[in-house]
N, C-alpha and C positions, 0 to 999 in steps of 0.2 A: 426275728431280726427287725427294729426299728426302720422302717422307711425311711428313706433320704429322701431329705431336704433338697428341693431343688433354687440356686438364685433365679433373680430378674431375667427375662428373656425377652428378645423382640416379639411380638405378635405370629409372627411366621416367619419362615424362610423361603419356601417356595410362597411364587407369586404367578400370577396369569401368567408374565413371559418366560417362567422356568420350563425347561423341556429333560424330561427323562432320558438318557442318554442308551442304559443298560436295556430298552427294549429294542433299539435301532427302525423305533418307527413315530409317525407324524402324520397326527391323524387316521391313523388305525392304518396305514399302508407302510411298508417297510420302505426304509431310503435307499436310495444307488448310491454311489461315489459321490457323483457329481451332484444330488440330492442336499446330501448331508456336508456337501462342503459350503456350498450357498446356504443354507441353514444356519451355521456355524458364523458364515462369512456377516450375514445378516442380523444375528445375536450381536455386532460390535453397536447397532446401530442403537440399540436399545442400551447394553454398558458401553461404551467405547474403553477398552485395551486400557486408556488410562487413567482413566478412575482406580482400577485396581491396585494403584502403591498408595492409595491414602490409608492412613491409620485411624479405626475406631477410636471414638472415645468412650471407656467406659460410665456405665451410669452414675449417678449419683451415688456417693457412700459406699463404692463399691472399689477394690483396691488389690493386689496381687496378693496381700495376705487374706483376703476374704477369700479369694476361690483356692486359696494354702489351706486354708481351713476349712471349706467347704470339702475338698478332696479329700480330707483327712476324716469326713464321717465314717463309722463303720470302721474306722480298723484296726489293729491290734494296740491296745494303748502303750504296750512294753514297746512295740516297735515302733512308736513315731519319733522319737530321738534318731532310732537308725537311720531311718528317713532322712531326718532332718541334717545328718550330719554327711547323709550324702552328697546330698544335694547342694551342700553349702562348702564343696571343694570348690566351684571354679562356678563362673555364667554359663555354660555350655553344662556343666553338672545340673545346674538349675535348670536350665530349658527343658531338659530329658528328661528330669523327673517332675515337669509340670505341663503336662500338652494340654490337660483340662482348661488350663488360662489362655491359651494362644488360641483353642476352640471357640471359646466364650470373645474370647478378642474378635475372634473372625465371623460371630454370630454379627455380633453389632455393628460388623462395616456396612456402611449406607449402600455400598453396592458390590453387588458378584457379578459372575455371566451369568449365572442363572442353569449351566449344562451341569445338568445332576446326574452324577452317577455313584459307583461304591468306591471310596474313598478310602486310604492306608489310616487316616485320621491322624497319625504319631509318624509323621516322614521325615524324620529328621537322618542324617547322614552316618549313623551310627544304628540305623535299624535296618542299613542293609548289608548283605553279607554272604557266607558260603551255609545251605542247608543241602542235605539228602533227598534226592528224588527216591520214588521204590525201586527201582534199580539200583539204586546204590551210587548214583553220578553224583556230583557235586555242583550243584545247581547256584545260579547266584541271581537277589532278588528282595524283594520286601523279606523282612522276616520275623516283625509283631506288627499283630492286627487286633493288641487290645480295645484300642480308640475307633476301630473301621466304621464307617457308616455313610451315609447316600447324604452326598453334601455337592457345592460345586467343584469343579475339577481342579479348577487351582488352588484351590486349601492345599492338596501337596507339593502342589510345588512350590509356593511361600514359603512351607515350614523348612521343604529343604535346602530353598536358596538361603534361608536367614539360619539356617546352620552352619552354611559354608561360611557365612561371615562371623559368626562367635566362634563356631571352630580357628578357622585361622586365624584371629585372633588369640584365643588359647596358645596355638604352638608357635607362637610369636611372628606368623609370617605377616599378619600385617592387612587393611584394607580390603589393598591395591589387589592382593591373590585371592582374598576372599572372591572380592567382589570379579575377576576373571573366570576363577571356579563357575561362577554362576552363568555365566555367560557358556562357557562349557557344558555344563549340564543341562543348557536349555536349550540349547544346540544340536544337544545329541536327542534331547526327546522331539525337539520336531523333528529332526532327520529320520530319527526311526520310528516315530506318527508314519512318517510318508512313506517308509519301507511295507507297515503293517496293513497302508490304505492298498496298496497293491497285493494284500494277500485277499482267498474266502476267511469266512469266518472260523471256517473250519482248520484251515493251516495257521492261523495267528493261535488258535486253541493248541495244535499240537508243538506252537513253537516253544523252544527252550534256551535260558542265557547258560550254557556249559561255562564252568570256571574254567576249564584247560583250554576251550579254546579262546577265551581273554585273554588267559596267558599265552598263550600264540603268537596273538595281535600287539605284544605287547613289546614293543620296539627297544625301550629305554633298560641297559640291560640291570643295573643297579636296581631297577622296581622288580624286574623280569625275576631278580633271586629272591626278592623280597616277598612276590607273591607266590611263588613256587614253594618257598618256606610256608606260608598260610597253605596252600595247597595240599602239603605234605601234612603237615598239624592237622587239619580238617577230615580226614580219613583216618588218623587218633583216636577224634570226641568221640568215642560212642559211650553206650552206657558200663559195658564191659570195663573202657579201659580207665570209668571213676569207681569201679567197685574196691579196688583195693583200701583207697582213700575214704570211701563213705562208708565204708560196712567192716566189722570184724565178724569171724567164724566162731558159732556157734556149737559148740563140740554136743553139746547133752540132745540139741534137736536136729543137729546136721544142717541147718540152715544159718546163712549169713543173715546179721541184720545193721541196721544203721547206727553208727556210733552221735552218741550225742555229744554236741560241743554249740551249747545254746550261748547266746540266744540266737545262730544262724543257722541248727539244727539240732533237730529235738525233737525226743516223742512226746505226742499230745498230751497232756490232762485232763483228767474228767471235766467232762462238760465242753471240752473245744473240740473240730471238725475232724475227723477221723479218729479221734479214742474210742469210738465204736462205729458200730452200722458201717464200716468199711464195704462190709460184701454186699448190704445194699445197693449200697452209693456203684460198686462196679458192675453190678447186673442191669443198673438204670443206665450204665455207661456204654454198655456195651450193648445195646438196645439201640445207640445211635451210630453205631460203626455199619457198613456197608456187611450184607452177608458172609460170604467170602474171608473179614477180618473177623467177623467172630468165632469162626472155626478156628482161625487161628488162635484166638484172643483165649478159648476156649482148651490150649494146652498149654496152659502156664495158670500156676495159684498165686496168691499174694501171700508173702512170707510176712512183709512186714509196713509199715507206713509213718513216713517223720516229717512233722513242719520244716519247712526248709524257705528260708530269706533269701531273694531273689531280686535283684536287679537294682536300679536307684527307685522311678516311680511308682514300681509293681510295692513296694518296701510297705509293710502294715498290710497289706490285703491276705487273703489269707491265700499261702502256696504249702504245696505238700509233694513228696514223690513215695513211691509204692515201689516195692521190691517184688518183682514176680518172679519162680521158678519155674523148669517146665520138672519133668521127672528125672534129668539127668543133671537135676541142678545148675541147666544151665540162665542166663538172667536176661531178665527185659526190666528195665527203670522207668514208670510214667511220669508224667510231671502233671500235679493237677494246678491249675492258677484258677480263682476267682476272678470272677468276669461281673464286674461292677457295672452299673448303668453310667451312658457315657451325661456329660456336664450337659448334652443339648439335647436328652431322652423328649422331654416335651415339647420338641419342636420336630419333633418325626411324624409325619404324615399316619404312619400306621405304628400301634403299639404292638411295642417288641416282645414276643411271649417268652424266650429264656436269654438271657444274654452272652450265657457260652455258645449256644446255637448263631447267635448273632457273632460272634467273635470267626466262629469255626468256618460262616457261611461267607463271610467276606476273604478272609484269607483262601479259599476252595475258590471263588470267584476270581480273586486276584492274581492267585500263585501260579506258574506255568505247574507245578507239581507239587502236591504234598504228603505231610506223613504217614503213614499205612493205618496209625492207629489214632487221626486227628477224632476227637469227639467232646461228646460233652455229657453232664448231668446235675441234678442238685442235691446236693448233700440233705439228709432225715429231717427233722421236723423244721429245723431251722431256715431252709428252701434257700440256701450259700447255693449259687449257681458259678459253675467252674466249667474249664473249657480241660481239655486233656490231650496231651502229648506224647511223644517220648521222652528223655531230657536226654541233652546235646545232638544226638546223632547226627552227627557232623555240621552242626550248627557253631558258624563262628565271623565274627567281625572284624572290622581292621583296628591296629592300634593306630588311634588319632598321633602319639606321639611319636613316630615311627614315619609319620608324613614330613614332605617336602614341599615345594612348591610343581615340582613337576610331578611328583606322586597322587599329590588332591586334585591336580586338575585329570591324570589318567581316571583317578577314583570320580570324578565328577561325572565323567563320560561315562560310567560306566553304570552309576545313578541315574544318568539320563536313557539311557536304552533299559535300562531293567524297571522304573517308573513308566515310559511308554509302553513297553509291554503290557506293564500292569493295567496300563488306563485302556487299551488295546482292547484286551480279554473283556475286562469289564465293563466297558463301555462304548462309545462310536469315537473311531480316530479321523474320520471323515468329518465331524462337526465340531472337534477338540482343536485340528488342525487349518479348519474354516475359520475359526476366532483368533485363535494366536497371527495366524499370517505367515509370511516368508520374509518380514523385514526386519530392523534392530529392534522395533518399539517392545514388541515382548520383554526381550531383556533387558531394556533399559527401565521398563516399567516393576519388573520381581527385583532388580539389582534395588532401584529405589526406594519398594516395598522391607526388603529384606537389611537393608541400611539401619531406616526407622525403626526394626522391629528389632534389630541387635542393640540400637541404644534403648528402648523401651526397653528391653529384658536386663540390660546393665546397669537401669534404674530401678527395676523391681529384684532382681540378686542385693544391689546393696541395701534396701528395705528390708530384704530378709535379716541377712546378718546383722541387722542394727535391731532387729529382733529379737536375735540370738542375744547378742552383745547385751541388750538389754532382761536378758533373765526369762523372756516373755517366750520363747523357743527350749526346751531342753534340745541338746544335742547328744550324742551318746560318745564314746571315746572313740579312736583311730584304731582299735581294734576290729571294728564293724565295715572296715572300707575291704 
């Protein structure tokens, strides 16, 4: 597999005044409370609060179709039209399927706070949602961790205040609600910063956001059916209940396998990632599961393996799911993704040895709980490193169009307590919460940030299309959405 190509980068990101957040210590001694909030408090002195809404400028020569094309190394060339034609439904279509750019954008701003910890990378308002704890709860929270890596702490929450405002944009509500959203959601994550700061670290590790009890809290009764309905759907997903839809019956070998209906699913051809060394690729997989799941992992065979097109941004990298049986034919569905090197690899303090380990270890860091069978491995000689799942198991997001004005701002709140959690677990909420403050200026600082960066993005969507428009983009047909 050809090396990528890496663009232009700053010299570094960390700097003298950058502080590691995920160790909870300063100067080789761990912080207290009241430590790490002075800490925090004292980082304004070095960025002050608002700096943080000014907009990089990108380099010379360098332009949202360069890092289009830059993300587009390496990957299926039949599917970069899919891609491209996802993404060219709406600005909010675009944003999702390009985080590589808003990273790079965020490489270049002349200032951060500097409080580094593991980061979602891709936080936009549509990557959270309802997933499976091993118990079987419906847990609600980040829920792709393609992009994750050890950045400063408000890279997420730019990305997902400046989704509140292209989203509500999109479903025609307007500015005015966007830009309330955000004020909402950043409401709710320092409020629950300062819930977290009052736990050990040990009780913020075992806390969890239950979707039922959301919906509990959830006053407004029109949202209350609406999320109850997601609720009810969400203990659906499993892999069980797409078998009928993905696979027909095999009468000659008694096993189901996957029906093809390319180019969104389809068995491999020779020479592409699973048309052989299958049982390779799952014995190096199951090498990184925890003891315990590979005894499980170890009464089920793989019957069968098909490329399968996945998502807007994931679109062109390589995704696959495996059909396993146990001996009473009953099924477990994996989902393998490729786990590409992120746009800012060389700008990591330490090089990354596999990048579905990297994928898997930020998500394990960040998530209050996850899937029994998260792992990873790299496909035979070609060294395609993929991170591995289940697929769906009660994995599910809100429909953006299905929102109101008072439904995004419940959904904002609810962003903002399952991001705090997340920066919680992974990082110090005592010095997260020492920077931000107790005043307006935060929000009024990401409201302004995330303004800029919905018209930036509105600028670079219709650059795309006139891309398109101009021949220089194929797209593929409305059959691929």
């Amino acid at each position: 597999m050809q090396k990528k190509k890496f663009l232009e980068l700053p010299k570094q990101l960390w700097t003298e005044y950058s502080l590691e957040l995920t160790t909870h210590q300063y100067h080789g001694k761990l912080l207290d409370q009241h430590q790490g909030f002075e800490l925090g408090k004292a980082q304004r002195k070095i960025t002050p609060r608002s700096e943080l809404s000014q907009l990089s400028e990108r380099p010379k020569g360098i332009d949202a179709l360069t890092v289009y094309h830059w993300s587009n190394q390496g990957r299926v060339d039949l599917l970069k039209p899919v891609r491209a034609k996802r993404m060219s439904i709406s600005p909010f279509a675009y944003f999702r399927g390009m985080p590589s750019l808003m990273l790079y954008d965020l490489a270049w701003e002349k200032s951060h706070s500097g409080l580094m910890q593991q980061i979602c990378g891709d936080c936009h308002l549509l990557n959270f949602g309802g997933f499976a704890s091993p118990e079987r709860n419906l847990l609600f929270g980040i829920n792709d961790f393609d992009e994750t890596l050890v950045a400063p702490f408000e890279w997420d929450l730019k990305r997902l205040a400046t989704s509140f405002i292209i989203a509500a944009r999109e479903i025609e509500l307007g500015d005015r609600v966007g830009l309330k959203a955000i004020e909402v959601m950043i409401n709710a994550y320092r409020q629950h910063l300062q819930h977290f700061r009052t736990l050990s670290p040990l009780q913020t590790w075992y806390e969890k956001i239950d979707a039922a009890v959301l919906l509990q809290h959830t006053e407004d009764q029109k949202i209350r059916k609406k999320r109850e309905k997601h609720l009810a759907s969400a203990h659906r997903r499993t892999s069980a209940s797409v078998l009928p839809k993905l696979t027909d019956y095999d009468a000659e070998t008694g096993h189901r396998c996957f029906i093809d209906e390319p180019p969104l699913l389809r068995h491999p051809e020779e020479g592409e990632v699973f048309a052989k060394n299958s049982k390779e690729f799952f014995r190096r997989y199951r090498d990184s599961l925890k003891s315990d799941r590979q005894v499980l992992f170890d009464r089920y065979r793989c019957t069968d393996v098909a490329l399968k097109v996945v998502g807007v941004g994931s679109v062109g990298t390589r995704a696959a799911i495996a059909l396993f049986e146990d001996a009473d034919r009953e099924p477990l569905i994996l989902q393998m993704k490729e786990a590409n090197p992120s746009i800012l690899t060389p700008l990591f303090p330490e090089k990354i040895k596999h990048e579905g380990e990297r994928v898997i270890s930020g998500q394990q860091l960040m998530q209050a709980a996850n899937d029994i069978f998260l792992g990873f491995a790299s496909y035979s000689k070609e060294h395609q490193q993929f991170y591995v799942r289940q697929l769906r198991d009660m994995k599910i997001s809100v429909d953006l169009e299905d929102m109101d004005d008072v439904y995004l701002y419940e959904y904002a709140d609810s962003c903002g307590l399952a991001l705090a959690h997340a920066h919680a677990k992974a990082g110090n909420a005592d010095v997260v919460l020492g920077y931000l403050g107790e005043g307006k200026q935060s929000v009024k600082v990401l409201q302004e940030y995330a303004f800029k960066y919905a018209e930036r993005n509105a600028a670079d969507y219709a650059q795309f299309l006139q891309e398109i428009e101009n021949g220089k983009i194929e797209v593929a047909g409305d059959e691929v959405l």
